[in-house]
C-alpha positions as CSV (number, residue, x, y, z in Angstrom):
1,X,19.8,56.2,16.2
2,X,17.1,55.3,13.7
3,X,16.2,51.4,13.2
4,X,17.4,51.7,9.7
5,X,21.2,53.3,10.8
6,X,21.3,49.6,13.3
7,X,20.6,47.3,10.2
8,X,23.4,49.0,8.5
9,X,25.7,49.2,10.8
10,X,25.0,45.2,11.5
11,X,25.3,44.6,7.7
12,X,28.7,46.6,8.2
13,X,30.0,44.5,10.9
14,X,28.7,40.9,9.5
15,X,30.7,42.0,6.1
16,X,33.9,43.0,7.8
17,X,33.5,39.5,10.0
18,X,33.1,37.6,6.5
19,X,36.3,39.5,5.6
20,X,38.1,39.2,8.6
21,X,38.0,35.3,7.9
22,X,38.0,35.1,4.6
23,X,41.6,36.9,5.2
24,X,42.2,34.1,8.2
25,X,41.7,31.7,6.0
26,X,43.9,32.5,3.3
27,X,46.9,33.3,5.7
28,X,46.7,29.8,6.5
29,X,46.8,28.1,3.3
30,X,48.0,31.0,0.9
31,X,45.2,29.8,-1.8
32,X,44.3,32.5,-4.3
33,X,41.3,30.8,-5.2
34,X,40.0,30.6,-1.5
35,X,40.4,34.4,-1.2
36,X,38.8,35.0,-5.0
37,X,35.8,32.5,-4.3
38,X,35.3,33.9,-1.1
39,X,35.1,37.6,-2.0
40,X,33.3,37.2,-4.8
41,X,30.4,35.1,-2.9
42,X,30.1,37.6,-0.5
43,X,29.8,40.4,-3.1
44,X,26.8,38.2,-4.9
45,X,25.2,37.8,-1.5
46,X,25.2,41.2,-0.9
47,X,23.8,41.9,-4.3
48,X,21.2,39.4,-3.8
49,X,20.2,41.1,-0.1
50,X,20.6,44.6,-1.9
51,X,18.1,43.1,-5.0
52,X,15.4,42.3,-2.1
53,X,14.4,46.1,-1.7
54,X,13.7,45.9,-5.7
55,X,11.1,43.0,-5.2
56,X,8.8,44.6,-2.5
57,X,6.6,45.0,-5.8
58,X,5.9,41.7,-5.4
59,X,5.3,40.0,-2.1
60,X,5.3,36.7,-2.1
61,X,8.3,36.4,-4.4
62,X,10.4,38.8,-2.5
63,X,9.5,36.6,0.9
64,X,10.5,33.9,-1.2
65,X,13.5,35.7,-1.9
66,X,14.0,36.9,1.4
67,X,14.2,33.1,2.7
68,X,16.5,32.0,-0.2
69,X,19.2,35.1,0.3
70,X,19.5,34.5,4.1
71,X,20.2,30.1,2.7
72,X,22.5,32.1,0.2
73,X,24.5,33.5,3.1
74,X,24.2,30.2,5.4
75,X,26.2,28.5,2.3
76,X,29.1,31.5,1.8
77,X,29.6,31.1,5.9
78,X,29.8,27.4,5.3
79,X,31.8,28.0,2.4
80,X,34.2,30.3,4.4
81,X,34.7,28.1,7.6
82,X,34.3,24.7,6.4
83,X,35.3,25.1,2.4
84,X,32.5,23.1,1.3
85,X,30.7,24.6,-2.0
86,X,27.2,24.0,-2.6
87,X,25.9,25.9,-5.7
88,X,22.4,25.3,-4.9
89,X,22.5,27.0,-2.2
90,X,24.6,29.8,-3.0
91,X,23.0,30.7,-6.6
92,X,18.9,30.0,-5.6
93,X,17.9,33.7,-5.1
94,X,18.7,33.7,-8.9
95,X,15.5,31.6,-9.2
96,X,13.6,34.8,-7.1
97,X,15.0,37.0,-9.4
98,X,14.3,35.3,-12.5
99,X,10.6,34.8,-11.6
100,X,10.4,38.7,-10.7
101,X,11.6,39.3,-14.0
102,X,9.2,36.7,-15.7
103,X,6.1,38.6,-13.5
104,X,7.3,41.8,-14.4
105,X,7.0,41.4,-18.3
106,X,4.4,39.3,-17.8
107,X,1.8,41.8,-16.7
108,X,3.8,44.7,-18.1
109,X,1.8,47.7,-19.8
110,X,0.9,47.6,-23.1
């Protein structure tokens, strides 16, 4: 099995644990908003980790990035278990993204 078939097959398993108890979670209080919240961080998340591959362009920013996506999935897990919501967190690989965008029409060819 190839190094790249173990990372996604630990991406597989971390996602169905993030479902398993964002599912707990709503059994418990019955709260819509808990289980749309919840899915929909971990879908941004994952397009944020998914987004990384795009920035390899650009080093720095996508170490940067890198650092800020694995804090983006700190807060959804602390969203998840302990509810608490902390949009900093969970939105700053936007910042990444925006400054790869910036760099890219920056220095774009004429």
């Amino acid at each position: 099995m190839g190094d790249n078939m173990r990372i996604y097959i630990l991406a597989a398993l971390v996602l169905i644990f993030y479902g398993f108890l964002i599912y707990r979670g709503y059994k418990r209080d019955h709260s819509l908003q808990y289980l749309a919240i919840g899915i929909g961080l971990v879908l941004m998340a994952a397009f944020f980790t998914g987004f990384s591959r795009t920035m390899i362009v650009y080093k720095p920013i996508m170490i940067v990035h890198i650092a800020l996506t694995l804090l983006c999935w700190y807060a959804v897990a602390r969203y998840i278990l302990l509810r608490i919501f902390n949009p900093w967190q969970l939105f700053s690989p936007l910042v990444t993204i925006g400054l790869f965008f910036l760099v890219a029409w920056y220095f774009k060819e004429a």
